[in-house]
Legacy VTK file of the C-alpha trace (Angstrom):
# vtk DataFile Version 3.0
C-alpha trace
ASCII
DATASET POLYDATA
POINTS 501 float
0.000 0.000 0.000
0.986 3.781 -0.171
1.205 5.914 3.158
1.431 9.477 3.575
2.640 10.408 7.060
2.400 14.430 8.027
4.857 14.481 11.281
8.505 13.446 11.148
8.001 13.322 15.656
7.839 10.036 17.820
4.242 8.752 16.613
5.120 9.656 12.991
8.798 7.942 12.314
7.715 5.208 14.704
4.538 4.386 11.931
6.666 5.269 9.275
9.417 2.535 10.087
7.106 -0.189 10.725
5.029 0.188 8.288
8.061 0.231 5.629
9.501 -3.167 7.520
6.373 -4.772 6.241
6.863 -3.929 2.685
4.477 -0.467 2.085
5.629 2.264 0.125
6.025 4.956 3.043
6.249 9.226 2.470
6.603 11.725 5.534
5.895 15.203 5.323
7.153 17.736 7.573
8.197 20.998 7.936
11.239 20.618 9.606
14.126 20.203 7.243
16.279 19.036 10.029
13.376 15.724 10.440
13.337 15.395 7.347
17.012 14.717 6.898
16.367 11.830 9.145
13.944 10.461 8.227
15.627 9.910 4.924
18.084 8.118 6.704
15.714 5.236 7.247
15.047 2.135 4.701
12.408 2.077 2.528
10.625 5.737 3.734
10.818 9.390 1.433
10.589 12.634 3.096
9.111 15.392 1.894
10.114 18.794 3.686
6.410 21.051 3.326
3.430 21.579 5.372
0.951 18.861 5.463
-2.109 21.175 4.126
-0.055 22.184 1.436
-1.032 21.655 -2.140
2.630 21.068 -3.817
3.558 19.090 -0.757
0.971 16.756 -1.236
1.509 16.482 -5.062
4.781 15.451 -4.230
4.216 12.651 -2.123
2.123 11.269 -4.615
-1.654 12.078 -2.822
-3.811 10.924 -6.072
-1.992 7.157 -5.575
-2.195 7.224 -1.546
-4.496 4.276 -0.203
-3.669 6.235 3.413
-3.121 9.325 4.898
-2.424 9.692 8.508
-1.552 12.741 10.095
0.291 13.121 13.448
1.990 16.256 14.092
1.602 17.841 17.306
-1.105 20.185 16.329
-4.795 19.227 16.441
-5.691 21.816 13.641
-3.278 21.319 11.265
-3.848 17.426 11.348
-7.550 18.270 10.676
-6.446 20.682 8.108
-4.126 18.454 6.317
-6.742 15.022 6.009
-9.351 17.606 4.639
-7.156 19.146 2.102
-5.852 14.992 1.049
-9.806 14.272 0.589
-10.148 17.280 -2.027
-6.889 16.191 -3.968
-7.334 12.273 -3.599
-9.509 9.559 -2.180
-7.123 8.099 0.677
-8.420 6.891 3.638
-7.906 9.852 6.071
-6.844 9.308 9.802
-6.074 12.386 12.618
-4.592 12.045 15.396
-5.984 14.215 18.299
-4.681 15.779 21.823
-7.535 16.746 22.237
-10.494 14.097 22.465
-12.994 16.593 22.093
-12.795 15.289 18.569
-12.547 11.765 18.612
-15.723 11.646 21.855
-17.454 12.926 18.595
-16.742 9.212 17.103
-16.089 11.175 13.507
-15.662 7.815 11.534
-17.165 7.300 8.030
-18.839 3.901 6.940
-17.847 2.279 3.886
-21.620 3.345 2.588
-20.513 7.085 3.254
-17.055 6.790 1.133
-19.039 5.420 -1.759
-21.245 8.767 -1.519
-17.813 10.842 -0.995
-16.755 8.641 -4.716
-20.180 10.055 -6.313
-19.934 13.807 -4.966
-16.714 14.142 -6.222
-17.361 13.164 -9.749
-20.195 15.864 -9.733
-18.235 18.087 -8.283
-15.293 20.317 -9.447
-12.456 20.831 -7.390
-10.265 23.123 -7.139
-6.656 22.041 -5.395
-5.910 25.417 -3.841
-9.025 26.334 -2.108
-8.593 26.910 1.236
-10.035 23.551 3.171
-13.009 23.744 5.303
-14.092 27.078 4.189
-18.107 26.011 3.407
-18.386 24.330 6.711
-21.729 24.005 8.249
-22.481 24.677 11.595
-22.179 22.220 13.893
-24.982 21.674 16.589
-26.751 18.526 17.073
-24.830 14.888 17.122
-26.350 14.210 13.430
-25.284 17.139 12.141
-21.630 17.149 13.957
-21.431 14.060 11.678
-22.470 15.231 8.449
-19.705 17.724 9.737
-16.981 14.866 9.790
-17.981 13.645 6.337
-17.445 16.767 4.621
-14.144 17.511 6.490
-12.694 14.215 4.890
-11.778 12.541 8.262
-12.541 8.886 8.102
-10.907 8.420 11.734
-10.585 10.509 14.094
-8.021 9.032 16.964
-7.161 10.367 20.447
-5.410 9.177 23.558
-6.254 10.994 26.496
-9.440 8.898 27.626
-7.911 5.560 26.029
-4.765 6.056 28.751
-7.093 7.297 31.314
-9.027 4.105 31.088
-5.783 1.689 31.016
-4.458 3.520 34.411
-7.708 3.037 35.808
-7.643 -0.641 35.199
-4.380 -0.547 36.278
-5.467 0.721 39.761
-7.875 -1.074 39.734
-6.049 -4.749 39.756
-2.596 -3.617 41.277
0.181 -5.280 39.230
-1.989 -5.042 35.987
0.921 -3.252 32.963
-1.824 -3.375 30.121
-5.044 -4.662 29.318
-7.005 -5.343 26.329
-9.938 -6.538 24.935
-9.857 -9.488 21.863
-12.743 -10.881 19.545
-15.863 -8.539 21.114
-14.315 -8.651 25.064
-14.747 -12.474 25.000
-11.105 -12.695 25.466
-8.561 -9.844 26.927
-4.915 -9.625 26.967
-2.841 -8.783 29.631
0.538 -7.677 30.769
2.032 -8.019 33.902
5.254 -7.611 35.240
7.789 -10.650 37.406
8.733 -9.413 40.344
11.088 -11.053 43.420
7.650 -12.080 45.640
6.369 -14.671 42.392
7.314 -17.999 43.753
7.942 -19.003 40.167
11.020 -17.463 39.037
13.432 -19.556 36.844
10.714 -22.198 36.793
9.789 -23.426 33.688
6.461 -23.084 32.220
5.700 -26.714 32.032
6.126 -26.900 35.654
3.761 -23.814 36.176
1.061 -24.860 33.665
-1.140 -26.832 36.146
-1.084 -23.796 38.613
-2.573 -21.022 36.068
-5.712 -20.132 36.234
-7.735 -21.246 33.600
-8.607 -20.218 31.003
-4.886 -18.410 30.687
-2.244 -18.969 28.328
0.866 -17.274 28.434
1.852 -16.289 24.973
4.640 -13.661 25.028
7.401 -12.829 26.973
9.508 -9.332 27.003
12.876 -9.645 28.661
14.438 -6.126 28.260
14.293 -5.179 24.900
14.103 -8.879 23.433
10.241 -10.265 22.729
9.955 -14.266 23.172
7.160 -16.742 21.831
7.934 -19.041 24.661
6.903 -23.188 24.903
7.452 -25.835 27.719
11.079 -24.706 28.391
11.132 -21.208 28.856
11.681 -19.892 32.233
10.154 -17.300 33.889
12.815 -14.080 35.087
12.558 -11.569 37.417
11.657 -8.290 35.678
10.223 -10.341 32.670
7.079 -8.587 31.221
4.297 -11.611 30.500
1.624 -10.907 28.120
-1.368 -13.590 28.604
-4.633 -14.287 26.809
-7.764 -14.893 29.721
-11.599 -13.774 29.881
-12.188 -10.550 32.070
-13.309 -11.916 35.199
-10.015 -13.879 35.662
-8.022 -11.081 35.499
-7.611 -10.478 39.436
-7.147 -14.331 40.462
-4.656 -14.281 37.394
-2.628 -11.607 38.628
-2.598 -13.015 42.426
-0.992 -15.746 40.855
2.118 -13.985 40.066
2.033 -12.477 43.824
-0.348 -9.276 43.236
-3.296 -9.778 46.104
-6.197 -8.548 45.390
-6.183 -4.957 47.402
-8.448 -2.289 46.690
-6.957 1.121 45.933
-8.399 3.728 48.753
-6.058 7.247 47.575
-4.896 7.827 44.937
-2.187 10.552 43.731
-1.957 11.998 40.494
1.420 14.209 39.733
1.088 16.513 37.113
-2.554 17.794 35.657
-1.636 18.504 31.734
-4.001 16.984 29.591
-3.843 13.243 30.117
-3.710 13.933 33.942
-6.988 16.016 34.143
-8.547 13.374 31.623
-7.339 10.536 34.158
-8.334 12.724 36.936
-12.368 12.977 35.153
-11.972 9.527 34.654
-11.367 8.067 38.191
-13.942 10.499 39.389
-16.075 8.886 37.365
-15.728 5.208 38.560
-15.735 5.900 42.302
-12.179 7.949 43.190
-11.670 11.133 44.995
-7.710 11.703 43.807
-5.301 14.358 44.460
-3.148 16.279 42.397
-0.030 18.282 42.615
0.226 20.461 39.590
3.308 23.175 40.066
1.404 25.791 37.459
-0.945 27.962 39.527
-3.122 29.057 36.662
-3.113 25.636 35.455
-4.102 24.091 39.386
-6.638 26.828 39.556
-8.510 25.948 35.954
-8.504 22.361 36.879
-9.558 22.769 40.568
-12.596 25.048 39.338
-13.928 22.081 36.894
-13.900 19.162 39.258
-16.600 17.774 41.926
-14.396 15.084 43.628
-10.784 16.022 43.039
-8.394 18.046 45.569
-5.855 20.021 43.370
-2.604 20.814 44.950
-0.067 23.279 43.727
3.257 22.577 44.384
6.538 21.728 42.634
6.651 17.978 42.753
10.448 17.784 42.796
10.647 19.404 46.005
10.303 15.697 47.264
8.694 16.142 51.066
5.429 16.314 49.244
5.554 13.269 47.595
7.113 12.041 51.233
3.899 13.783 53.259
1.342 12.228 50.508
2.623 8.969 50.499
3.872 7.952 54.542
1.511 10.879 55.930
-1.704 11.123 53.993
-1.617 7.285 53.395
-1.832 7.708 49.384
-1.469 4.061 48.455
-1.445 4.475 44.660
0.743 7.120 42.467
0.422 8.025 38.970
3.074 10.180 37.710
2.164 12.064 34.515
4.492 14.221 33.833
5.866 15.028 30.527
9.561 15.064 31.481
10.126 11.822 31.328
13.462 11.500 33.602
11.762 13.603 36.350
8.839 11.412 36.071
10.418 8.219 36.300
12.599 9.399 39.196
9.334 10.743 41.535
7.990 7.363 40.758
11.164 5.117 41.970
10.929 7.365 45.068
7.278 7.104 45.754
7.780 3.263 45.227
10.532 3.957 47.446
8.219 4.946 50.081
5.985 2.440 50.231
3.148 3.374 47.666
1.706 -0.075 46.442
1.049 0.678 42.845
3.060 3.581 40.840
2.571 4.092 37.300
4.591 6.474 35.342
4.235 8.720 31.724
7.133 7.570 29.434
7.943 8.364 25.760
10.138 6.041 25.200
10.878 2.680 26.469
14.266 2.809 27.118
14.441 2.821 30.323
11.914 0.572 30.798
14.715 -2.404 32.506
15.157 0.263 35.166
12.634 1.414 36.080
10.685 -2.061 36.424
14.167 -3.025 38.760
13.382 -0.044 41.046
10.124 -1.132 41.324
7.462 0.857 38.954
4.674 -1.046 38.596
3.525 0.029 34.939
5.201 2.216 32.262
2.205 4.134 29.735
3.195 5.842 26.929
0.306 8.013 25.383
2.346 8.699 21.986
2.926 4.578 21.329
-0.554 4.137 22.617
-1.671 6.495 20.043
0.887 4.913 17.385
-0.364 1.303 18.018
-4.259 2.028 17.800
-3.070 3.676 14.263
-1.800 0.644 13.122
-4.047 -1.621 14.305
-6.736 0.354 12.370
-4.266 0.030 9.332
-3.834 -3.600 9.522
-8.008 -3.746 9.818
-8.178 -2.387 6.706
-5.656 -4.716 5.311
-7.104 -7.704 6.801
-6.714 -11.219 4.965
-10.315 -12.493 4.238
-10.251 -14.594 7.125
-7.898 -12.201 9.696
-10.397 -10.813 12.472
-8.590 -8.969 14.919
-4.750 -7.811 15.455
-2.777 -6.525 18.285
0.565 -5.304 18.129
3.375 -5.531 21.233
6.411 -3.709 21.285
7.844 -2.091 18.546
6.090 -4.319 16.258
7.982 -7.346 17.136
5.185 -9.816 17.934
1.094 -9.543 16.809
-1.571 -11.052 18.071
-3.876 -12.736 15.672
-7.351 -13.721 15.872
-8.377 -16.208 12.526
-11.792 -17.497 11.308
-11.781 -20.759 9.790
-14.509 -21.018 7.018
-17.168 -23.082 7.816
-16.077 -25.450 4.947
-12.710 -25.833 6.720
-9.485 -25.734 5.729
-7.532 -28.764 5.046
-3.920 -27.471 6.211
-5.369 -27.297 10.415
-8.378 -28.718 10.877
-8.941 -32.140 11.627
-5.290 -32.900 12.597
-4.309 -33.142 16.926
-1.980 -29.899 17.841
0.968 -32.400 18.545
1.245 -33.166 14.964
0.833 -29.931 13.809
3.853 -28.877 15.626
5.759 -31.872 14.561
5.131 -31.351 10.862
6.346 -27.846 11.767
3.451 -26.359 10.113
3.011 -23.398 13.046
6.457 -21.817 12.641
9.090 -21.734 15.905
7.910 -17.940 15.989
4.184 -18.665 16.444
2.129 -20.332 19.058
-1.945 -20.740 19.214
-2.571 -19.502 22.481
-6.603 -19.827 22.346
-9.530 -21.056 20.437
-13.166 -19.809 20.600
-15.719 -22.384 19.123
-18.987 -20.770 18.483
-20.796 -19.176 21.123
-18.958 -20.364 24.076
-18.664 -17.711 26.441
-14.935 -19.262 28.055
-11.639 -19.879 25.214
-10.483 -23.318 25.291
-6.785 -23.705 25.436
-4.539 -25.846 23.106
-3.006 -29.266 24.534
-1.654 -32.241 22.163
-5.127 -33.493 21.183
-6.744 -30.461 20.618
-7.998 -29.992 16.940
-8.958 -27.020 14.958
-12.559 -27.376 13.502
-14.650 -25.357 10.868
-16.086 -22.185 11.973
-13.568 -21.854 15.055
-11.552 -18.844 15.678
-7.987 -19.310 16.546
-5.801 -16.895 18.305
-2.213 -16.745 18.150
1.068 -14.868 18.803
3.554 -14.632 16.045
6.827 -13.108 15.227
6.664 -10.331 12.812
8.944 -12.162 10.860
6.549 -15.517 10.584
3.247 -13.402 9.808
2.884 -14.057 6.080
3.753 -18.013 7.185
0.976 -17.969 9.144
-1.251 -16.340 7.152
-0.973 -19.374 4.294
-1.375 -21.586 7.034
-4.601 -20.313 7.685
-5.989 -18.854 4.396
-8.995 -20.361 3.190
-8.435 -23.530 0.430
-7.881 -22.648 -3.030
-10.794 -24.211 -4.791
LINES 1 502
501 0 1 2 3 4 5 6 7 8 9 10 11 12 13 14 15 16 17 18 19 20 21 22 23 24 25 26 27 28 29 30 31 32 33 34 35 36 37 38 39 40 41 42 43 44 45 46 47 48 49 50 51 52 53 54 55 56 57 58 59 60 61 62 63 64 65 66 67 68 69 70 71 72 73 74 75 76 77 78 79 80 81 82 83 84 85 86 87 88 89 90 91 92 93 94 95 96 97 98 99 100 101 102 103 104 105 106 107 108 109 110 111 112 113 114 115 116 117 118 119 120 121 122 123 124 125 126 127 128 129 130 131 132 133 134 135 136 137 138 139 140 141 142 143 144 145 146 147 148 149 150 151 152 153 154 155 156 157 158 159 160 161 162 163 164 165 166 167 168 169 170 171 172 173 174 175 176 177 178 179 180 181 182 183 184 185 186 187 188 189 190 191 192 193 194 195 196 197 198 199 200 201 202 203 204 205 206 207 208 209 210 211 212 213 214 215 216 217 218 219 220 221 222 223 224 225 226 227 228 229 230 231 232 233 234 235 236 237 238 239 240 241 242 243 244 245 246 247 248 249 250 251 252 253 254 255 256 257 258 259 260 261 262 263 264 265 266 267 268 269 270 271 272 273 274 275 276 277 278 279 280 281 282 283 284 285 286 287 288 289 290 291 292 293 294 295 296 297 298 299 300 301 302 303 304 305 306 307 308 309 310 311 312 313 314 315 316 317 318 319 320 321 322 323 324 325 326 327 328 329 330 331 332 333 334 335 336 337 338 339 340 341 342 343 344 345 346 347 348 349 350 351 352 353 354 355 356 357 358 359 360 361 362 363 364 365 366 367 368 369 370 371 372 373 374 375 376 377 378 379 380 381 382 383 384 385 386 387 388 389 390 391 392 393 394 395 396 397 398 399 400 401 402 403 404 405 406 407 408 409 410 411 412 413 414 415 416 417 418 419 420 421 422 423 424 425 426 427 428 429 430 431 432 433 434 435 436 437 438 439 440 441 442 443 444 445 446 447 448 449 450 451 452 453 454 455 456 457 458 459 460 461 462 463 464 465 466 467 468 469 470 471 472 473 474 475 476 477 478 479 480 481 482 483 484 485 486 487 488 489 490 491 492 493 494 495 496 497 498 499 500
């Protein structure tokens, strides 16, 4: 496929590499020169140094040919400005990512019935490439017409992160110990992440002598161990500061994660440090299911806007380096759970080693990037959340969607791209390569590559996934889920496409 990319920053190169790893024909547009130069530096990806909305900039990176644009630059407005101004010159599927979720709460998402209309307005109509974009724009008032507003803008997707990573920290204090979590095939499956610590009594045990002791149904299917990812089997051992990513239904989450040593213990105060935008959306959001949190902001205009638009929430302001207030929240006030959300990333990572230092049970910490993940998981932090790869992974997942095989129903990505999660439909006529043959044989004909393990099947309407052994077999109409190794996808993917007939 062809990609456009407006934003040489972390979202936008991140994308942009990926995507080129798997083979698509990648162009970046920014209007940094300095960016630009680096992003030439990478296989497989062109830069274009211009300004996303721009006419000649998109002519260059070939808009009439693009089969997706996706702008990420740092800017709400000029990633609006930029997918409406690709709709008028081409017919690319259009995605923005938003700061602000003001946009995406709108759900501003076009149906496949709507891009068929867009197909017949254009013929009809005669464009002109250097009018200025959104300059006939209706009014927006009720939901319907905020909509019609959407289509007309040329936004197919509109993507944001600040409620998404409000909701994963408040699972995350919700089940203490809980790194990620989520949902597979409609919520009837969910995968989590979780990290090893020195308390599991199952270090450097291997998983065949563990498998009889978790819960079911749960089937650990991927291991992180610093920067390396792992598809592990019988053999592998479990590590202390290993990351374990497991596929289970909802309601086992809690008994799952006591397993590795995290008791079930509810979360009573909470502390939030720093109240930009994805602290005062985590903030609303806790308030929301139940919480009364504090915050420490060190802006006073900033503490007093945020203080004057909650019901539940004390707002503190104070410098959160100057480190007795983290001491007198967490030994004095008895704050038992610390988010740190801060966008300097080594000052947040070093208030949450010292509020883990202090005793808070569960600390979860803003990062950008993941290199110093090993650390801070040795010192303690309970969960690392990055909003820009948060925002980067939803984008490709919707990419992949798109550019589904016929019988590919779901995908997940971990890391930086290094192992998917798969969910497959076998046709109700079957498929001669998997069904009908045990799982020990499959393996021993080597037909599920060394990078790729089935780590669940869902057969019909059964509410609970049953789990692979030796004589399990794979019949028509199931859905099998599996992790695989970037490297093995397009293995697997023969494996399970449908027969030729």
């Amino acid at each position: 496929m062809n990609l456009i990319i407006v934003g040489a920053g972390e979202v936008g190169t991140y994308l942009a590499r990926i995507l080129a790893q798997e083979g698509h024909h990648i162009t970046v547009i920014d209007s940094s020169e300095a960016a630009c130069k680096e992003v030439n530096k990478l296989d497989g990806i062109t830069a274009v140094n211009g300004n996303g909305s721009s006419t000649s900039a998109l002519e260059e990176a070939g808009i009439e040919k693009a089969d997706f644009f996706i702008s990420v630059t740092n800017l709400d407005e000029v990633n609006m400005l930029s997918c409406m101004k690709a709709k008028k010159l081409g017919d690319p599927i259009t995605i923005a990512g938003m700061r602000d979720s003001t946009y995406s709460d709108e759900n501003f998402k076009l149906t496949e019935e709507d891009r068929k209309q867009d197909k017949k307005k254009k013929k009809k109509k005669k464009k002109d490439p250097d009018e200025a974009p959104g300059e006939e724009e209706p009014e927006v008032e009720s939901n319907g017409e905020k909509e019609g507003a959407a289509k007309d803008m040329g936004i197919d997707l509109v993507l944001g992160t600040e409620d998404t990573v409000a909701q994963q920290i408040g699972n995350m204090l919700k089940s203490p110990g809980l790194s990620s979590h989520q949902f597979l095939h409609d919520r009837r499956l969910v995968l989590i992440e979780n990290s090893v610590k020195d308390h599991f009594s199952g270090i450097e045990k291997k998983l065949s002598e563990l498998k009889d002791q978790i819960p079911e149904p749960g089937n650990l299917i991927a291991i992180q161990r610093e920067s390396e990812f792992i598809i592990p089997d019988g053999d592998t051992e479990l590590l202390e500061n290993d990351q374990v990513f497991t596929l289970t239904v909802n309601d086992k989450v809690d008994e799952y994660l006591e397993f590795f040593g995290f008791p079930k213990q509810e979360v009573h105060q909470i502390l939030i440090v720093g109240c930009g935008t994805i602290g005062y959306h985590t903030a609303r959001h806790l308030e929301q299911i139940g919480y009364s949190p504090t915050i420490i902001e060190s802006d006073q205009q900033r503490a007093e806007w945020a203080a004057s638009r909650f019901k539940r929430t004390t707002v503190m302001q104070y410098d959160a380096t100057e480190i007795d207030i983290i001491r007198e929240q967490v030994e004095q006030e008895g704050k038992d759970a610390v988010a740190v959300l801060l966008k300097q990333e080594e000052t947040a990572l070093l208030i949450s080693m010292y509020a883990k230092h202090l005793g808070a049970r569960q600390v979860i910490c803003r990062v950008d990037d993941f290199k110093f993940a090993p650390i801070a998981y040795q010192a303690g932090v309970d969960s690392l959340i990055s909003p820009q790869r948060a925002l980067a992974q939803r984008i490709l997942e919707e990419v992949r969607r798109v550019n589904l095989t016929s019988n590919m129903t779901d995908t997940i990505v971990l890391g930086d791209n290094e192992i998917e999660i798969l969910d497959f439909k076998i046709p109700p006529e079957g498929n001669d390569k998997v069904c009908g043959t045990p799982m020990s044989e499959l393996n021993e004909k080597k037909r599920i590559p060394a990078g790729a393990m089935i780590g669940a099947i869902l057969r019909g309407d059964s509410s609970e996934p049953e789990l692979p052994r030796g004589d399990t077999i794979i019949n028509p109409g199931d859905h099998v889920i599996l992790s695989v190794k970037t490297k093995d996808i397009k293995t697997v993917e023969k494996l399970f496409a449908p027969d030729s007939k």
